[in-house]
C-alpha positions as a Markdown table, in Angstrom:
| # | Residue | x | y | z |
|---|---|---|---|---|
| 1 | Unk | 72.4 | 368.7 | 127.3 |
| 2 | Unk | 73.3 | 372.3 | 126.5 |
| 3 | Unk | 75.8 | 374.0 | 128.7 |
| 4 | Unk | 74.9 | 376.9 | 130.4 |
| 5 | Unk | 76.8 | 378.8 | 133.3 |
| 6 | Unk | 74.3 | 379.7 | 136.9 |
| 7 | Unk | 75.0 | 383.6 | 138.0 |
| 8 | Unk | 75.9 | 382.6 | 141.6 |
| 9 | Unk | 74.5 | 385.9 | 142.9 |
| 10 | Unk | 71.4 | 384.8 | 142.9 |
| 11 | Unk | 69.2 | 383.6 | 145.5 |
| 12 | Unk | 68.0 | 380.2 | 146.0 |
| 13 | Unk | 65.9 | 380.2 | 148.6 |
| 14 | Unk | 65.1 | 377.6 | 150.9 |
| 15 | Unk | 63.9 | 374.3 | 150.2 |
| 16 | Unk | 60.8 | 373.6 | 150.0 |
| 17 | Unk | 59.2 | 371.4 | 152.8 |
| 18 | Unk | 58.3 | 367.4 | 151.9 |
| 19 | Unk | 55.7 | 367.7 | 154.5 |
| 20 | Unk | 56.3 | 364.0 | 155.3 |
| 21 | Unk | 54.8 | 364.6 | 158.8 |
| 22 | Unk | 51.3 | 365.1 | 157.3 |
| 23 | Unk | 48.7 | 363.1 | 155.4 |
| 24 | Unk | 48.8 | 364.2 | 151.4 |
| 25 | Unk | 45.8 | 363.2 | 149.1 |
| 26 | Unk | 48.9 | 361.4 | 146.9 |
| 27 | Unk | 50.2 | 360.1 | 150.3 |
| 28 | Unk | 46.3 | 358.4 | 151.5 |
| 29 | Unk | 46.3 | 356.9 | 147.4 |
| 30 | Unk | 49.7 | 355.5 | 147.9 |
| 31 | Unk | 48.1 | 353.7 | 151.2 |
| 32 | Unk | 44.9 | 352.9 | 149.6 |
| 33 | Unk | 46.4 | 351.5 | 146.7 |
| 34 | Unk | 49.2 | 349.6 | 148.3 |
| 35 | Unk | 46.3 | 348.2 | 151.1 |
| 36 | Unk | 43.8 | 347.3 | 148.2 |
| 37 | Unk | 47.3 | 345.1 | 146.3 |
| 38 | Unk | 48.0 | 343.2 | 149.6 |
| 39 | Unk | 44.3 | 342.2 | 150.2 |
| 40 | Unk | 44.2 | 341.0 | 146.1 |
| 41 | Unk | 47.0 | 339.0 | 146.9 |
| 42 | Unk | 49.6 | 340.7 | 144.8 |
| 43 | Unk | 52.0 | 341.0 | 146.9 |
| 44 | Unk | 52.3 | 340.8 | 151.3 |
| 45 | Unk | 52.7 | 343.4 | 153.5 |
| 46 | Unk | 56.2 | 341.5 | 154.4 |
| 47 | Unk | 56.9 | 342.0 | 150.8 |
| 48 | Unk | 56.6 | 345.9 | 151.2 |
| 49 | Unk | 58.6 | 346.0 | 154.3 |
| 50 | Unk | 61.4 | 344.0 | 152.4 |
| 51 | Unk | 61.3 | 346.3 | 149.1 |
| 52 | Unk | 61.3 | 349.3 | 151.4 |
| 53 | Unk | 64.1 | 347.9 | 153.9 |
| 54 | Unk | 66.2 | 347.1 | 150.5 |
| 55 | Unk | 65.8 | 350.6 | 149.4 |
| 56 | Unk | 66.7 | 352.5 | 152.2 |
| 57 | Unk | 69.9 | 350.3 | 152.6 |
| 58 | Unk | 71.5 | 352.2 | 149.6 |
| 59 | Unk | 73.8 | 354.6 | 150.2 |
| 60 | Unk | 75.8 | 357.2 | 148.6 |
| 61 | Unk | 78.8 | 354.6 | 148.7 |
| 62 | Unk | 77.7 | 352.2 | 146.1 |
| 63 | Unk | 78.2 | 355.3 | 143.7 |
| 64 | Unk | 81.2 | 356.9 | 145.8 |
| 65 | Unk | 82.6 | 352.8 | 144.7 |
| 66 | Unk | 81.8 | 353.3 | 140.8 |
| 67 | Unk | 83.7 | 356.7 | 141.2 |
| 68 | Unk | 87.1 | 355.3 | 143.0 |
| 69 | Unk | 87.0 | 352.4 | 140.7 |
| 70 | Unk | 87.2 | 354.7 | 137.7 |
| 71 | Unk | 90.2 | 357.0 | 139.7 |
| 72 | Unk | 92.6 | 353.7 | 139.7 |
| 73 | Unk | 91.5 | 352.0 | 136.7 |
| 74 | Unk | 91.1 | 353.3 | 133.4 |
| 75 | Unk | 89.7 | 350.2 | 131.5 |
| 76 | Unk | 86.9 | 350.3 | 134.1 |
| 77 | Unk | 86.7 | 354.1 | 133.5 |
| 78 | Unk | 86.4 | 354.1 | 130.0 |
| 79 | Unk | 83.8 | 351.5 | 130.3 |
| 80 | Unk | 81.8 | 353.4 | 133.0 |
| 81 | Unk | 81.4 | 356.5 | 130.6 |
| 82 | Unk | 81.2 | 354.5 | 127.9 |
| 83 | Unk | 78.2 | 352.3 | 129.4 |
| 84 | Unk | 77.5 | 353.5 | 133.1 |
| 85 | Unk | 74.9 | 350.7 | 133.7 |
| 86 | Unk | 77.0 | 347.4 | 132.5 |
| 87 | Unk | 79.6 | 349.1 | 134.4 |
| 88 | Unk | 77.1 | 349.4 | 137.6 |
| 89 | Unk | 76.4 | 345.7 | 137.0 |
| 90 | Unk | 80.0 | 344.6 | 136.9 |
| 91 | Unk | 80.3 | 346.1 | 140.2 |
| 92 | Unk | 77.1 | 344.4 | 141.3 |
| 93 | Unk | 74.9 | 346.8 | 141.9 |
| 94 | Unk | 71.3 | 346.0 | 139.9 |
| 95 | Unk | 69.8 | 349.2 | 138.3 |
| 96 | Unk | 67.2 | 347.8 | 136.8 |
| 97 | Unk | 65.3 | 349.3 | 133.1 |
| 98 | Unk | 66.3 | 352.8 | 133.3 |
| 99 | Unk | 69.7 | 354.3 | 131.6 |
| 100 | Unk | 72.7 | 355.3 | 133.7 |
| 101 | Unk | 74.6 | 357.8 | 132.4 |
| 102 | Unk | 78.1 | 359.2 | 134.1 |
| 103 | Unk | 79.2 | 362.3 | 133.1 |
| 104 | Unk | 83.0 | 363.2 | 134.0 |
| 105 | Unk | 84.3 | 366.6 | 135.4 |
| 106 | Unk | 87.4 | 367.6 | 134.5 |
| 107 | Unk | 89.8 | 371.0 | 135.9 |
| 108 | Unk | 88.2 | 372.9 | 132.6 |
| 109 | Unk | 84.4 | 371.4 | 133.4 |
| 110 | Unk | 82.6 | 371.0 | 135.9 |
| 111 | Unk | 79.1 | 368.7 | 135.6 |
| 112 | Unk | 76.1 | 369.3 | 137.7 |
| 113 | Unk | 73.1 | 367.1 | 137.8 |
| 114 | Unk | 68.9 | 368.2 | 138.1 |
| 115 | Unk | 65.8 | 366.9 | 137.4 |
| 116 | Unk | 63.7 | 369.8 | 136.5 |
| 117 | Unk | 60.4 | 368.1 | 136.4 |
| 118 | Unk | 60.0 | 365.8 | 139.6 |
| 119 | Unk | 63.2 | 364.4 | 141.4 |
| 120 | Unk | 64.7 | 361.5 | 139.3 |
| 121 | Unk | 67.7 | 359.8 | 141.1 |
| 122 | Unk | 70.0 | 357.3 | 140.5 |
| 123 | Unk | 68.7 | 355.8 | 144.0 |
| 124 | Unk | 70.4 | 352.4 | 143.6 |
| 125 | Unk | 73.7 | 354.1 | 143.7 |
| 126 | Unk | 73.2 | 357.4 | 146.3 |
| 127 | Unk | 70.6 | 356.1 | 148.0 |
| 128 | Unk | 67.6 | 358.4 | 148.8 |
| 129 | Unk | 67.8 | 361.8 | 147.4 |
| 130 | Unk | 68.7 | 365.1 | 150.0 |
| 131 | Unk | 65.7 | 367.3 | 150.7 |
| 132 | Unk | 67.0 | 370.0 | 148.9 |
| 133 | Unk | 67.4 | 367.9 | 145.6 |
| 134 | Unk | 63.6 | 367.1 | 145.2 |
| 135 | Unk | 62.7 | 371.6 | 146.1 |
| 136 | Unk | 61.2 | 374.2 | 143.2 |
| 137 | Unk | 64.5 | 376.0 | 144.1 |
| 138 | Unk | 67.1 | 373.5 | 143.7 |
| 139 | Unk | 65.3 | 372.1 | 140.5 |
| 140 | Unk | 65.0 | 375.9 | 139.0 |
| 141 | Unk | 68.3 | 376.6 | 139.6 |
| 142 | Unk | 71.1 | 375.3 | 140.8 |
| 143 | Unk | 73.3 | 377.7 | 142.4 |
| 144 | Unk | 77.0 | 376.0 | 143.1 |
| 145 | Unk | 78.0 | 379.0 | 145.4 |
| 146 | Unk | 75.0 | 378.3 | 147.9 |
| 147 | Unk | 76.8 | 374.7 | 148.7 |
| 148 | Unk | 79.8 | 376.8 | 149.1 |
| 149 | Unk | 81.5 | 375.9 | 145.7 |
| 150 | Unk | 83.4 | 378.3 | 144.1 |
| 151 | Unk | 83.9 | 377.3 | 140.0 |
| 152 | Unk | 86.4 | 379.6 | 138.4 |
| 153 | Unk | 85.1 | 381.7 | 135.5 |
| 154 | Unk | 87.7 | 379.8 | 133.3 |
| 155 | Unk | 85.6 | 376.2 | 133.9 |
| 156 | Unk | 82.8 | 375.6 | 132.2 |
| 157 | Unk | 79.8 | 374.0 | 134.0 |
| 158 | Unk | 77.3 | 371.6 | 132.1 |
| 159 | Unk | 74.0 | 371.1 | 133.8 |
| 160 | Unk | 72.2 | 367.9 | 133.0 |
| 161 | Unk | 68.5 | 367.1 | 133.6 |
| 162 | Unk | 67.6 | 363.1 | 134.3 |
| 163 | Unk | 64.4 | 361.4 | 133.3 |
| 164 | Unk | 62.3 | 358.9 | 134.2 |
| 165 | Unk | 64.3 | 356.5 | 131.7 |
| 166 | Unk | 68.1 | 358.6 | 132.1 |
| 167 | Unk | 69.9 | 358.7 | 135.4 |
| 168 | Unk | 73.4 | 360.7 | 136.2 |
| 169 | Unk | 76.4 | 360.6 | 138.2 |
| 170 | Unk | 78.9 | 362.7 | 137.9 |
| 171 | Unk | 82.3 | 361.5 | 137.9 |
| 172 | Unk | 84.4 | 363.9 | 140.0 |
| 173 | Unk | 87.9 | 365.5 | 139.7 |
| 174 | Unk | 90.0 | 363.5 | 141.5 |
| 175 | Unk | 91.8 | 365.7 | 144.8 |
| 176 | Unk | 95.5 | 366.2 | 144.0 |
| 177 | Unk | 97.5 | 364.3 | 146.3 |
| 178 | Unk | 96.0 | 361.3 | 146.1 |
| 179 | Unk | 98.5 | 359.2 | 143.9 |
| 180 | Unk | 99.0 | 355.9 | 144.8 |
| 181 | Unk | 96.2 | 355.7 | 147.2 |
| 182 | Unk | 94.2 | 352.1 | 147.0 |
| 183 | Unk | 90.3 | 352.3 | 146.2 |
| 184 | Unk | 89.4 | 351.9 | 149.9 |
| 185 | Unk | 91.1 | 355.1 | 150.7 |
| 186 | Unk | 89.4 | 357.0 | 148.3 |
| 187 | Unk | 85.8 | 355.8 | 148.8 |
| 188 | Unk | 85.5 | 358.3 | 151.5 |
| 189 | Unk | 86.8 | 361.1 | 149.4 |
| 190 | Unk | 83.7 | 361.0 | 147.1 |
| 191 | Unk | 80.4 | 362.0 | 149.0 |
| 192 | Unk | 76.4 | 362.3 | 147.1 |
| 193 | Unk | 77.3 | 366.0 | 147.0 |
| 194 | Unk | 80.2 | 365.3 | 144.5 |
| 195 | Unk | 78.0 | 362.6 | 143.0 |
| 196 | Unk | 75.5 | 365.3 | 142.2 |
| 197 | Unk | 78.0 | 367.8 | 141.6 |
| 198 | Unk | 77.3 | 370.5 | 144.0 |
| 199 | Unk | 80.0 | 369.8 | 145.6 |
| 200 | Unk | 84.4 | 368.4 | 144.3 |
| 201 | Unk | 85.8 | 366.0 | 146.1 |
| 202 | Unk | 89.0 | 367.2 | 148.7 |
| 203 | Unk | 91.2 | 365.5 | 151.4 |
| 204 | Unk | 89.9 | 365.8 | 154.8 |
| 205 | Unk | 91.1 | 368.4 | 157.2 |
| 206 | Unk | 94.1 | 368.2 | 159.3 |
Protein backbone atom coordinates (compact mmCIF):
# COMPACT_ATOMS: atom_id res chain seq x y z
CA UNK A 1 0.00 0.00 0.00
CA UNK A 2 2.11 2.74 -1.34
CA UNK A 3 0.96 6.30 -0.97
CA UNK A 4 0.48 8.27 -3.74
CA UNK A 5 -1.33 11.76 -3.98
CA UNK A 6 -4.52 12.01 -7.10
CA UNK A 7 -3.99 15.50 -9.21
CA UNK A 8 -7.57 16.65 -8.58
CA UNK A 9 -7.62 18.41 -11.94
CA UNK A 10 -8.29 15.71 -13.58
CA UNK A 11 -11.31 14.40 -15.08
CA UNK A 12 -13.25 11.48 -13.97
CA UNK A 13 -15.75 11.01 -16.02
CA UNK A 14 -18.95 9.46 -15.52
CA UNK A 15 -19.66 6.17 -14.24
CA UNK A 16 -19.96 3.68 -16.15
CA UNK A 17 -23.56 2.12 -16.50
CA UNK A 18 -24.40 -1.52 -14.49
CA UNK A 19 -26.86 -2.10 -17.25
CA UNK A 20 -28.90 -4.00 -14.63
CA UNK A 21 -32.03 -3.32 -16.80
CA UNK A 22 -30.77 -5.78 -19.43
CA UNK A 23 -30.01 -9.50 -19.84
CA UNK A 24 -25.91 -9.97 -19.74
CA UNK A 25 -24.47 -13.45 -20.94
CA UNK A 26 -22.84 -13.36 -17.05
CA UNK A 27 -26.32 -12.32 -15.90
CA UNK A 28 -28.44 -15.52 -18.09
CA UNK A 29 -25.24 -17.96 -16.38
CA UNK A 30 -25.91 -16.60 -12.98
CA UNK A 31 -29.80 -17.67 -13.71
CA UNK A 32 -28.88 -20.84 -15.32
CA UNK A 33 -26.67 -21.90 -12.79
CA UNK A 34 -28.62 -20.82 -9.75
CA UNK A 35 -31.97 -22.67 -11.57
CA UNK A 36 -29.79 -25.91 -12.42
CA UNK A 37 -28.61 -25.81 -8.05
CA UNK A 38 -32.37 -25.52 -6.94
CA UNK A 39 -33.59 -28.38 -9.31
CA UNK A 40 -30.32 -30.67 -7.87
CA UNK A 41 -31.50 -29.93 -4.61
CA UNK A 42 -28.73 -27.85 -3.30
CA UNK A 43 -30.36 -25.42 -2.01
CA UNK A 44 -34.41 -23.82 -2.49
CA UNK A 45 -35.46 -21.00 -4.27
CA UNK A 46 -36.76 -19.78 -0.57
CA UNK A 47 -33.20 -20.21 0.39
CA UNK A 48 -32.06 -17.60 -2.33
CA UNK A 49 -34.73 -15.23 -1.49
CA UNK A 50 -33.51 -15.41 2.19
CA UNK A 51 -29.61 -15.00 1.31
CA UNK A 52 -30.58 -12.22 -0.97
CA UNK A 53 -33.17 -10.52 1.58
CA UNK A 54 -30.19 -10.81 4.34
CA UNK A 55 -27.81 -9.14 2.04
CA UNK A 56 -29.60 -6.30 1.05
CA UNK A 57 -30.60 -5.56 4.79
CA UNK A 58 -26.96 -4.25 5.38
CA UNK A 59 -26.38 -0.97 5.52
CA UNK A 60 -23.71 1.57 5.70
CA UNK A 61 -24.62 1.70 9.61
CA UNK A 62 -23.22 -1.46 10.72
CA UNK A 63 -19.78 0.08 9.66
CA UNK A 64 -20.79 3.87 10.57
CA UNK A 65 -21.28 1.65 14.38
CA UNK A 66 -17.58 0.15 14.20
CA UNK A 67 -16.51 3.77 13.50
CA UNK A 68 -18.36 5.66 16.57
CA UNK A 69 -17.34 2.79 18.76
CA UNK A 70 -13.71 3.45 18.04
CA UNK A 71 -14.38 7.64 18.50
CA UNK A 72 -15.47 6.92 22.35
CA UNK A 73 -13.51 4.00 23.16
CA UNK A 74 -10.00 3.55 22.66
CA UNK A 75 -9.48 -0.17 23.90
CA UNK A 76 -12.07 -1.00 21.24
CA UNK A 77 -10.13 1.34 18.81
CA UNK A 78 -6.95 -0.12 19.19
CA UNK A 79 -8.43 -3.46 18.81
CA UNK A 80 -10.34 -2.48 15.58
CA UNK A 81 -7.01 -1.49 13.85
CA UNK A 82 -5.24 -3.93 15.38
CA UNK A 83 -7.77 -6.83 14.26
CA UNK A 84 -10.75 -5.18 12.23
CA UNK A 85 -12.55 -8.57 11.94
CA UNK A 86 -12.57 -9.84 15.78
CA UNK A 87 -13.49 -6.44 16.33
CA UNK A 88 -16.51 -6.64 13.64
CA UNK A 89 -17.40 -9.90 15.46
CA UNK A 90 -17.40 -8.38 19.00
CA UNK A 91 -19.90 -5.99 17.62
CA UNK A 92 -21.82 -8.84 16.06
CA UNK A 93 -21.63 -8.39 12.77
CA UNK A 94 -20.39 -11.95 10.91
CA UNK A 95 -17.81 -11.27 8.03
CA UNK A 96 -17.21 -14.49 7.23
CA UNK A 97 -13.40 -15.88 5.59
CA UNK A 98 -12.09 -12.79 4.12
CA UNK A 99 -9.77 -10.16 6.11
CA UNK A 100 -11.02 -6.81 7.30
CA UNK A 101 -8.74 -4.29 7.51
CA UNK A 102 -9.44 -0.58 8.96
CA UNK A 103 -7.30 1.93 8.06
CA UNK A 104 -7.45 5.35 10.27
CA UNK A 105 -7.29 8.92 8.87
CA UNK A 106 -5.85 11.38 10.78
CA UNK A 107 -5.61 15.70 10.26
CA UNK A 108 -2.03 14.80 8.49
CA UNK A 109 -3.60 11.61 6.30
CA UNK A 110 -6.20 11.07 4.76
CA UNK A 111 -7.11 7.13 3.54
CA UNK A 112 -9.08 6.36 0.46
CA UNK A 113 -10.22 2.90 -0.38
CA UNK A 114 -10.51 1.10 -4.33
CA UNK A 115 -10.61 -2.07 -5.79
CA UNK A 116 -8.82 -1.76 -9.01
CA UNK A 117 -9.63 -4.99 -10.43
CA UNK A 118 -13.47 -5.76 -9.97
CA UNK A 119 -15.46 -4.04 -6.97
CA UNK A 120 -14.53 -5.79 -3.60
CA UNK A 121 -16.52 -4.39 -0.65
CA UNK A 122 -16.70 -4.89 2.82
CA UNK A 123 -20.69 -5.52 2.10
CA UNK A 124 -21.42 -6.91 5.52
CA UNK A 125 -20.63 -3.57 6.93
CA UNK A 126 -21.79 -0.75 4.08
CA UNK A 127 -24.07 -2.69 2.58
CA UNK A 128 -24.19 -2.75 -1.31
CA UNK A 129 -21.60 -0.81 -2.97
CA UNK A 130 -22.66 2.88 -4.85
CA UNK A 131 -22.64 2.77 -8.63
CA UNK A 132 -19.82 4.82 -8.99
CA UNK A 133 -17.54 2.48 -6.77
CA UNK A 134 -17.85 -0.64 -9.08
CA UNK A 135 -17.00 2.20 -12.69
CA UNK A 136 -13.50 2.06 -14.90
CA UNK A 137 -13.36 5.69 -13.73
CA UNK A 138 -13.69 5.50 -10.07
CA UNK A 139 -11.54 2.25 -9.97
CA UNK A 140 -8.65 4.18 -12.24
CA UNK A 141 -8.70 7.02 -10.30
CA UNK A 142 -10.08 8.27 -7.58
CA UNK A 143 -10.38 11.89 -7.75
CA UNK A 144 -11.45 13.36 -3.93
CA UNK A 145 -12.30 16.85 -5.48
CA UNK A 146 -15.16 15.29 -7.77
CA UNK A 147 -17.10 14.27 -4.42
CA UNK A 148 -16.36 17.72 -3.41
CA UNK A 149 -13.46 17.05 -0.94
CA UNK A 150 -10.95 19.37 -0.69
CA UNK A 151 -7.50 17.64 1.06
CA UNK A 152 -4.94 20.23 1.82
CA UNK A 153 -1.53 19.89 0.13
CA UNK A 154 -0.05 19.49 3.69
CA UNK A 155 -2.10 15.88 4.17
CA UNK A 156 -1.00 13.09 2.73
CA UNK A 157 -3.53 10.60 1.15
CA UNK A 158 -2.94 6.72 1.05
CA UNK A 159 -4.95 4.88 -1.51
CA UNK A 160 -5.63 1.27 -0.67
CA UNK A 161 -6.77 -1.46 -3.16
CA UNK A 162 -9.03 -4.53 -1.49
CA UNK A 163 -9.03 -8.10 -2.63
CA UNK A 164 -11.00 -10.89 -2.89
CA UNK A 165 -9.43 -12.10 0.57
CA UNK A 166 -8.66 -8.10 2.08
CA UNK A 167 -11.50 -5.72 2.78
CA UNK A 168 -11.18 -1.81 4.13
CA UNK A 169 -12.79 0.73 6.02
CA UNK A 170 -11.54 3.72 6.70
CA UNK A 171 -11.71 5.06 10.01
CA UNK A 172 -12.59 8.74 9.76
CA UNK A 173 -11.40 11.98 11.51
CA UNK A 174 -13.63 12.54 13.98
CA UNK A 175 -15.67 16.33 13.39
CA UNK A 176 -14.44 18.83 16.08
CA UNK A 177 -17.09 19.63 18.29
CA UNK A 178 -18.22 16.48 19.07
CA UNK A 179 -16.79 15.90 22.65
CA UNK A 180 -18.80 14.31 24.97
CA UNK A 181 -21.32 13.16 22.54
CA UNK A 182 -22.66 9.36 23.19
CA UNK A 183 -22.19 6.74 20.27
CA UNK A 184 -25.82 7.13 19.20
CA UNK A 185 -25.25 10.67 18.33
CA UNK A 186 -22.45 10.07 16.28
CA UNK A 187 -23.63 7.15 14.19
CA UNK A 188 -25.16 9.56 11.90
CA UNK A 189 -22.08 11.55 11.57
CA UNK A 190 -20.24 8.70 9.69
CA UNK A 191 -21.88 7.90 6.19
CA UNK A 192 -20.39 4.95 3.38
CA UNK A 193 -18.76 8.02 1.77
CA UNK A 194 -16.56 8.54 4.86
CA UNK A 195 -16.39 4.75 5.16
CA UNK A 196 -14.82 4.72 1.68
CA UNK A 197 -13.06 7.83 2.18
CA UNK A 198 -14.34 10.09 -0.46
CA UNK A 199 -15.82 11.87 1.64
CA UNK A 200 -14.82 13.31 6.15
CA UNK A 201 -17.22 13.17 8.43
CA UNK A 202 -18.89 16.96 9.56
CA UNK A 203 -21.87 18.06 11.80
CA UNK A 204 -25.02 18.68 9.94
CA UNK A 205 -26.15 22.01 8.83
CA UNK A 206 -27.81 24.56 10.85
Amino acid sequence: MNPHTHDATHDHGPAAKDHDDKLTYYGAMEIGLRELLIAKGVFTAEDVRVAVEAMDSRTPENGARLAARAWTDGAFKARLLSDASAAAREMGYEIGPLKLMAVESTPKLHNLIVCTLCSCYPRMLMGLPPAWYKSAAYRSRAVLAEFGTHVPDDVEVRVHDSTADLRHMVLPVRPAGTNGWTEEQLVPLITRDSLIGVAVPSLPAR
